[in-house]
Structures are given as structure tokens and as C-alpha cells.
C-alpha positions in Angstrom: -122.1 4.3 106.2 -122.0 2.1 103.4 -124.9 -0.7 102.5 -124.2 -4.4 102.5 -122.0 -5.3 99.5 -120.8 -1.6 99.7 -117.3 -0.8 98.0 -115.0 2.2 98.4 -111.8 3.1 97.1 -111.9 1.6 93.8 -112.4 5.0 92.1 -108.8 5.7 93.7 -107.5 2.9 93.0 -108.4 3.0 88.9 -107.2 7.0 89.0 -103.9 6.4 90.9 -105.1 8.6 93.7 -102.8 7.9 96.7 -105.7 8.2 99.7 -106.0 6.6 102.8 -109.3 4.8 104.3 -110.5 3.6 107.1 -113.2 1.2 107.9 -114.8 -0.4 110.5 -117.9 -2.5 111.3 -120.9 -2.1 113.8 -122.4 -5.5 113.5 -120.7 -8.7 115.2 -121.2 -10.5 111.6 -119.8 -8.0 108.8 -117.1 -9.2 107.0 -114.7 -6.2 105.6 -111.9 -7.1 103.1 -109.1 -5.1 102.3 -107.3 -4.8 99.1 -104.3 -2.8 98.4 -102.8 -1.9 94.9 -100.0 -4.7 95.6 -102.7 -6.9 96.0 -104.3 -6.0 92.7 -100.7 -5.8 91.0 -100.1 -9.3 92.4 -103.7 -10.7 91.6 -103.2 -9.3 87.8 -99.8 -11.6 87.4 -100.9 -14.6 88.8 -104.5 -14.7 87.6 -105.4 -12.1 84.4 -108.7 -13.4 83.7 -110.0 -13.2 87.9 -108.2 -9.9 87.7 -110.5 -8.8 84.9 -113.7 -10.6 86.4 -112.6 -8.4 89.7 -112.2 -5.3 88.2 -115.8 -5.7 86.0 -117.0 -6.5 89.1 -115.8 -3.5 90.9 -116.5 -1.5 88.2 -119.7 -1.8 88.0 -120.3 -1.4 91.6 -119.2 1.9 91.7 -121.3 2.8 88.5 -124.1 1.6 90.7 -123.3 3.7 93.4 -123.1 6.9 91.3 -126.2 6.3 89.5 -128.1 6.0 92.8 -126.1 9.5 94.2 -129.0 12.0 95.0 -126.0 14.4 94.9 -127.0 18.4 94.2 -123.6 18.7 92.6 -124.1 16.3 89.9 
């Protein structure tokens, strides 16, 4: 269950880890956007400076998301 604005994957993504995800929405009005490494490989060519704005973005989303882990392994 992820909150709204939720990303996963990214970590992945940045460490070359070749996973697989799934996702799916339980309300009528969520929006879920996919993005594969093509995508990102494409985005980087075409546009370097959105590329970098997405990946600061990203980024710090999933900084967010560890800093608010209540995690026992940390």
C-alpha cells in the first residue's frame, strides 16, 4: 500500500536491479504511471535537463520514504 504521490522501483532502477512490479489501484480516481528504463534512456537523450529535474525528483522521494521507515532492521 503505498500513500498518494507514492513511488517504487526507483531504487532499482538507479542500482540496475532487474525486478519486476506490479501495481494496481483501489480507487476509481488514482492515476498510476509507468516508467521503464527505455523510457528513462529515451527521456535522458531527448531532454537532459527534465531528465535530471526527474531523477532529483525521484530521488528525493525515495529519501523521504526511508527517512519515514519505522523499520527494526535499520
Amino acid at each position: 500500500i503505498w500513500p498518494a504521490g507514492g513511488v517504487f522501483g526507483y531504487t532499482d532502477t538507479l542500482l540496475d536491479r532487474h525486478n519486476t512490479f506490479s501495481a494496481f489501484a483501489t480507487q476509481n480516481d488514482t492515476r498510476v504511471a509507468k516508467l521503464t528504463r527505455s523510457d528513462l534512456n529515451l527521456l535522458k537523450q531527448e531532454d537532459p535537463v527534465l531528465d535530471a529535474l526527474l531523477h532529483r525528483v525521484l530521488l528525493r522521494s525515495s529519501v523521504l520514504d526511508l527517512a519515514n521507515c519505522s523499520c527494526d532492521d535499520v
